[in-house]
MDAnalysis code that builds the backbone (N, CA, C; Angstrom):
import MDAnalysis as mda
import numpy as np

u = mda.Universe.empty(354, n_residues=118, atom_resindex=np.repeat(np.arange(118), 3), trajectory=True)
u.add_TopologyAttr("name", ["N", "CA", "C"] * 118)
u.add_TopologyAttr("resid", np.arange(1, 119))
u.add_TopologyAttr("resname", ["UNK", "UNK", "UNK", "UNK", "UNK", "UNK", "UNK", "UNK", "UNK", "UNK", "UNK", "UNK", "UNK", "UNK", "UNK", "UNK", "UNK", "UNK", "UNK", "UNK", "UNK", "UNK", "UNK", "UNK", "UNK", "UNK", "UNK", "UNK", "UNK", "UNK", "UNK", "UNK", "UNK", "UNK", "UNK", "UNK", "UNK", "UNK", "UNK", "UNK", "UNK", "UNK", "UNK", "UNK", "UNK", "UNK", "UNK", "UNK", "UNK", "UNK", "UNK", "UNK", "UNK", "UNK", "UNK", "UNK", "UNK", "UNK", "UNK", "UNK", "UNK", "UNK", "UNK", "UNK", "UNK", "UNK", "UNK", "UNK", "UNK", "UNK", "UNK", "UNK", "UNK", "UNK", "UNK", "UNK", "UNK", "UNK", "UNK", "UNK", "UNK", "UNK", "UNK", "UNK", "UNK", "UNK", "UNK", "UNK", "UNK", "UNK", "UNK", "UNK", "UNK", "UNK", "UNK", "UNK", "UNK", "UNK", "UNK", "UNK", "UNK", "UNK", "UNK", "UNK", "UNK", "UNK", "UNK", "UNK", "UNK", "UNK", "UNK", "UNK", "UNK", "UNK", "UNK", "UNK", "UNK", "UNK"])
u.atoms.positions = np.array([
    [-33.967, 4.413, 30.833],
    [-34.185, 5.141, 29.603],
    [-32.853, 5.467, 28.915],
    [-32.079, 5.948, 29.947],
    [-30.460, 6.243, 29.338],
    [-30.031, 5.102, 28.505],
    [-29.973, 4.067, 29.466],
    [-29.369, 2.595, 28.516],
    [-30.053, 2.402, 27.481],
    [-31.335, 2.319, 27.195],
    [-32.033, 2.109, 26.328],
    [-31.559, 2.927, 24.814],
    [-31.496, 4.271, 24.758],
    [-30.916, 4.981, 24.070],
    [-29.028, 4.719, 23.635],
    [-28.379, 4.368, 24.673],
    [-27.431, 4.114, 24.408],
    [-27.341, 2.484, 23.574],
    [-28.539, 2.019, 23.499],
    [-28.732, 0.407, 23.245],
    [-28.760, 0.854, 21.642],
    [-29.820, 1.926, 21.220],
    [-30.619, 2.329, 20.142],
    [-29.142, 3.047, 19.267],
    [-28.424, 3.945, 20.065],
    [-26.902, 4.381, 19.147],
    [-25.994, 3.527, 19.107],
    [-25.685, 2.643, 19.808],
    [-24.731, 1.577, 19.539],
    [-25.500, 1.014, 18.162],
    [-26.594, 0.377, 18.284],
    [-27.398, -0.328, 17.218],
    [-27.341, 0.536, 15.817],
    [-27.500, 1.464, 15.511],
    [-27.398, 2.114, 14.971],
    [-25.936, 2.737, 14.189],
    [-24.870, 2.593, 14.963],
    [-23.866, 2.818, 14.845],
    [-22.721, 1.403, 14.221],
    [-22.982, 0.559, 14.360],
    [-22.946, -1.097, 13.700],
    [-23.083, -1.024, 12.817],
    [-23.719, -0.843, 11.549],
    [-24.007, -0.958, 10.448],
    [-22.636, -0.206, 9.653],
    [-22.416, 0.925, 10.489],
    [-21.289, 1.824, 9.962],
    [-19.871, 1.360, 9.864],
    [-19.899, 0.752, 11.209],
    [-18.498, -0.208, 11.621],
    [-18.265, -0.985, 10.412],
    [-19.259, -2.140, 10.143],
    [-19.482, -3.485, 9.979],
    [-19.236, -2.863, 8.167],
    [-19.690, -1.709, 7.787],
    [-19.476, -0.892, 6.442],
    [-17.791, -0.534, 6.080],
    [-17.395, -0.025, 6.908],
    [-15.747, 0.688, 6.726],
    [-15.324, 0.270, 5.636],
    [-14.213, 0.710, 5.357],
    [-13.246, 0.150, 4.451],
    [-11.895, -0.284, 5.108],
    [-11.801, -1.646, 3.937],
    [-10.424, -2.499, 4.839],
    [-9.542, -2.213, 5.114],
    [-8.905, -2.044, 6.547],
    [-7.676, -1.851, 7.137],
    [-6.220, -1.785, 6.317],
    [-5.348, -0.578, 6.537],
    [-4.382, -0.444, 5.448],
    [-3.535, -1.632, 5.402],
    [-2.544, -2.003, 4.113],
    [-2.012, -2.871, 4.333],
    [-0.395, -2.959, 4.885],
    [-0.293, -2.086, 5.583],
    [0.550, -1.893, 6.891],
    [-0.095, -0.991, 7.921],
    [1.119, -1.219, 8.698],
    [0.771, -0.849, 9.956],
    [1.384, 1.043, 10.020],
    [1.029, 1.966, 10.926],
    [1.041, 2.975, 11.039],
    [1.892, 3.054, 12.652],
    [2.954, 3.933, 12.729],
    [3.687, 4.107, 14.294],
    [3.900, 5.783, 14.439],
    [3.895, 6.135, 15.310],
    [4.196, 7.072, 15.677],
    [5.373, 7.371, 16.619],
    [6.320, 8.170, 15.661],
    [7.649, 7.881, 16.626],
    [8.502, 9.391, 16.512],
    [8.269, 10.226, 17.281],
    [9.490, 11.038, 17.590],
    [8.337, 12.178, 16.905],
    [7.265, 12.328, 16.733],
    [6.458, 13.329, 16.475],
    [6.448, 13.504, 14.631],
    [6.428, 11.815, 14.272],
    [6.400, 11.661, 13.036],
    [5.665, 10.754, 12.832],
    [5.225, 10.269, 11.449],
    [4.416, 8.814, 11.682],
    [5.179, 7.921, 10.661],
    [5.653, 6.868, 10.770],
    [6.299, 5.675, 10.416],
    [5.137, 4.602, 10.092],
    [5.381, 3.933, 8.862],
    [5.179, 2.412, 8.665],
    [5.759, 1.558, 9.012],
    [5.454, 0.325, 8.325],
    [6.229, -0.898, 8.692],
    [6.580, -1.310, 7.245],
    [6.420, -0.708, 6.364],
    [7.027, -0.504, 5.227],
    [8.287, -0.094, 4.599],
    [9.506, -1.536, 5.225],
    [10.496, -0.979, 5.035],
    [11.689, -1.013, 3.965],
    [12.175, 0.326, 3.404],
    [13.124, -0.097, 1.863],
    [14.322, 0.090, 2.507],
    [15.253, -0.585, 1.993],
    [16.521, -0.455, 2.112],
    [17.157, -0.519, 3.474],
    [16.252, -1.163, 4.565],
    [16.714, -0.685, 6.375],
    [15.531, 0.026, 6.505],
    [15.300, 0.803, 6.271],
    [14.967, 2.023, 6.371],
    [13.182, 2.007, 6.609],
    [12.588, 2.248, 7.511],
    [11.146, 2.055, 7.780],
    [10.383, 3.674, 7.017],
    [9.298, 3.560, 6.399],
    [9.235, 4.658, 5.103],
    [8.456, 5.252, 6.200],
    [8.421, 6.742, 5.948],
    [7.087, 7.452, 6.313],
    [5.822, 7.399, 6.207],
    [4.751, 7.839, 6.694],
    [3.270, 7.452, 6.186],
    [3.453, 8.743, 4.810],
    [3.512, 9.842, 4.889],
    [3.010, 10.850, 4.355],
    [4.037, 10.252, 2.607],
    [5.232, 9.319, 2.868],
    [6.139, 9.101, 1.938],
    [5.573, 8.124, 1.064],
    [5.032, 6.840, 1.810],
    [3.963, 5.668, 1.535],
    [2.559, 6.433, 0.462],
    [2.230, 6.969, 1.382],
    [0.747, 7.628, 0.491],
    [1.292, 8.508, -0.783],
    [1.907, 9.254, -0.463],
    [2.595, 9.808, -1.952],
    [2.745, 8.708, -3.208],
    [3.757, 7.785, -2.705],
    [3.855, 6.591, -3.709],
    [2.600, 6.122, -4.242],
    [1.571, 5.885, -3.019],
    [0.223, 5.105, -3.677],
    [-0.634, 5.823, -4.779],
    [-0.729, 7.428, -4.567],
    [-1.389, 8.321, -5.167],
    [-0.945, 8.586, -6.357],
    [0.734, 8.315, -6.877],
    [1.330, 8.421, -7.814],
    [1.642, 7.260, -8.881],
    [1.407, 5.925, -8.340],
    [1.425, 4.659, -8.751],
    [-0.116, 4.544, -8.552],
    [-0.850, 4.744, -8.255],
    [-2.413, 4.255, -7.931],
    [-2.373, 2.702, -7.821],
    [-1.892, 2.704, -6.479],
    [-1.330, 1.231, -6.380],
    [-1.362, 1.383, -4.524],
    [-1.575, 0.254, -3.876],
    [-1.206, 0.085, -2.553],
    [-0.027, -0.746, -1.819],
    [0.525, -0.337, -1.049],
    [1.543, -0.623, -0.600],
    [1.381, -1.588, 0.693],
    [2.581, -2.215, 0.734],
    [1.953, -3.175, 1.946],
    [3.281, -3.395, 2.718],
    [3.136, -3.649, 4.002],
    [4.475, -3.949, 5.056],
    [5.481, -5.159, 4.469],
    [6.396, -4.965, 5.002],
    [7.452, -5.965, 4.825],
    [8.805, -5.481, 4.322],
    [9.551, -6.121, 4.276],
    [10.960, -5.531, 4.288],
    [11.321, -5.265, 2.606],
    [11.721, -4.456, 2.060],
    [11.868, -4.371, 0.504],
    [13.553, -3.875, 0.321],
    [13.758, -4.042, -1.106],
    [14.730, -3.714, -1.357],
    [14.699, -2.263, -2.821],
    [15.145, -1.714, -3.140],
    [15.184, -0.681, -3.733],
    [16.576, -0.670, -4.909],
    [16.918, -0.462, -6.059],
    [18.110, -0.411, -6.885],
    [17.996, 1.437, -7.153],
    [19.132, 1.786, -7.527],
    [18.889, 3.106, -8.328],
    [17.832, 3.057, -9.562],
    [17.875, 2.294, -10.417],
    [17.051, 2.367, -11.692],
    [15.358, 2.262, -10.558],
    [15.270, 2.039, -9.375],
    [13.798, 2.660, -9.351],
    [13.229, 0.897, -8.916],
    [13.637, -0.285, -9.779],
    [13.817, -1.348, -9.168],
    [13.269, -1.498, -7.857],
    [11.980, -2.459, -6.979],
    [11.760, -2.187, -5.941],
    [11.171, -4.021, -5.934],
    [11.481, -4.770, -4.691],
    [11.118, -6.071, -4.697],
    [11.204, -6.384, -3.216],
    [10.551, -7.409, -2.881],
    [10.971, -8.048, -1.298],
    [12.316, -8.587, -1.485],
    [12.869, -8.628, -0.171],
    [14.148, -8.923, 0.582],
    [14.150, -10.203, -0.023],
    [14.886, -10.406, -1.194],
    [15.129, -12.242, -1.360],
    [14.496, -12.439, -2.515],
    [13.767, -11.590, -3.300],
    [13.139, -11.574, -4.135],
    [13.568, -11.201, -5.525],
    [13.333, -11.199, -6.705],
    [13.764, -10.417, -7.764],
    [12.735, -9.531, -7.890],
    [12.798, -7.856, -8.443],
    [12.251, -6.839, -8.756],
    [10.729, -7.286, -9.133],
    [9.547, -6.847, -8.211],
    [8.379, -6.580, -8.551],
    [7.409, -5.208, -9.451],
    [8.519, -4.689, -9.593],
    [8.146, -3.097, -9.635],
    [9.259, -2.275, -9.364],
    [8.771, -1.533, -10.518],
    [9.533, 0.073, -10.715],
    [8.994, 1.330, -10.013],
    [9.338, 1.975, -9.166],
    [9.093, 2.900, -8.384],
    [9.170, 4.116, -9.355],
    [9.997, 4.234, -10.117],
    [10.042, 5.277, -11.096],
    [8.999, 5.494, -11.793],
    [8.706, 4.214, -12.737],
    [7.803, 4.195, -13.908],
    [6.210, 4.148, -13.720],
    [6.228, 3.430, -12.162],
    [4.783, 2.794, -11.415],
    [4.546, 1.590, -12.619],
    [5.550, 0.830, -13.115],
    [4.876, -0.361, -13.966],
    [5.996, -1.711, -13.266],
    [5.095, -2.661, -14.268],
    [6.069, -3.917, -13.379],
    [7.725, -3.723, -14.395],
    [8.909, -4.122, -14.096],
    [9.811, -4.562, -14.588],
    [9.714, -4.558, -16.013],
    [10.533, -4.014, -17.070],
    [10.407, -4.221, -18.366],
    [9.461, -3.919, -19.355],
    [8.318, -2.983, -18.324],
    [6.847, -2.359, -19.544],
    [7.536, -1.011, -19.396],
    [7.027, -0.662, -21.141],
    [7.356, 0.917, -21.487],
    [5.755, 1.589, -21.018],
    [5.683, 2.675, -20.960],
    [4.370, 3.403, -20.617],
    [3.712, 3.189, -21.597],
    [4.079, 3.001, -23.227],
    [3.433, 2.753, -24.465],
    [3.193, 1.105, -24.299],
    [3.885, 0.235, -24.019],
    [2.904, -1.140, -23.881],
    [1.991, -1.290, -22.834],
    [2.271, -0.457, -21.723],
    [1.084, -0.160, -20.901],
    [-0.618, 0.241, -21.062],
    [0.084, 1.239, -22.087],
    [-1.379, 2.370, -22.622],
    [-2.008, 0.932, -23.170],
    [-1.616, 0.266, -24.075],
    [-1.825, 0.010, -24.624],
    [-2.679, -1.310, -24.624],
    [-1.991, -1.709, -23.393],
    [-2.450, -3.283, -22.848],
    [-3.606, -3.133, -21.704],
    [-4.059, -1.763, -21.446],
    [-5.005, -1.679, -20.321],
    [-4.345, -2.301, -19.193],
    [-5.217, -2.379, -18.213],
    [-4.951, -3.268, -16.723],
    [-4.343, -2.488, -15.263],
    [-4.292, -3.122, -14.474],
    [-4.433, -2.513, -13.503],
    [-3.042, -3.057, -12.608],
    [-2.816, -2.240, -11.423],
    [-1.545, -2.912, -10.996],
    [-1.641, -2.850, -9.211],
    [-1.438, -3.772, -8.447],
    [-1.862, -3.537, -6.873],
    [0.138, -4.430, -6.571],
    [0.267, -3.471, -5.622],
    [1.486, -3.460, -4.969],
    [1.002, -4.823, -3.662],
    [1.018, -5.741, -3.832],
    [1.054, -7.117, -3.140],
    [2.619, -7.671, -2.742],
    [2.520, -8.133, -1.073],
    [4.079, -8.944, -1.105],
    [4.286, -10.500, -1.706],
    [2.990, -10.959, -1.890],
    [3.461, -12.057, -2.012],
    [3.250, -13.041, -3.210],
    [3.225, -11.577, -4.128],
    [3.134, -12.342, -5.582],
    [4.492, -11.936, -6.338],
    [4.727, -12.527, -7.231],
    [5.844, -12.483, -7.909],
    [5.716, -10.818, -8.838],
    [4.345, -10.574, -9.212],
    [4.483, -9.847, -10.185],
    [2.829, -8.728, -9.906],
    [3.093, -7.661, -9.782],
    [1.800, -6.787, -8.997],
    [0.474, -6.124, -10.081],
    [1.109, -6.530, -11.130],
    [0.119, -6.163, -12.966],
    [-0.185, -6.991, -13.260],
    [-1.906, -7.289, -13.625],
    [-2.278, -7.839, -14.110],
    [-3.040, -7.365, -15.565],
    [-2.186, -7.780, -16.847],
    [-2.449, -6.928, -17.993],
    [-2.814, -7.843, -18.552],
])
């Protein structure tokens, strides 16, 4: 009877799994009573709580891999030219007024050249 029931909550509990939402697009560490990505700028491996800030403020997702960072805010993969402005949350060279203006949406991807599609 026990198994049986445990047959009936597993079964039951599947649908939920098989529902989730997709796995972040880095990885999460825990190191020294902090939590770390694999999201790294400049050397430097970012925080989770630092990562989610960015996403919530760019409404944009972030993803692992090694990046590079300029002062002007400038942010691109290692080898790459600038995908994005960390400052502005727009790609390279949009004012917030050609933004408004052009609609569209913007997802922080490594392996496209350019993360707005306007």
């Amino acid at each position: 009877m026990l198994s049986r029931l445990r047959a009936i909550g597993l079964a039951a509990l599947l649908p939920c799994l098989a529902a989730s939402p997709a796995a972040a697009q880095y990885r999460v560490f825990d190191y020294n009573g902090a939590q770390y990505t694999d999201v790294v700028v400049n050397h430097v491996p970012q925080r989770l709580a630092d990562v989610r800030a960015f996403e919530y403020r760019c409404r944009t997702r972030a993803v692992s891999g090694n990046w590079w960072r300029d002062g002007s805010g400038n942010i691109g993969l290692v080898g790459n030219p600038a995908s994005f402005n960390a400052r502005t949350c727009l790609a390279p060279g949009r004012s917030v007024a050609t933004s408004r203006r052009g609609g569209g949406s913007c997802h922080f991807f490594g392996t496209s050249g350019s993360i707005c599609s306007w």
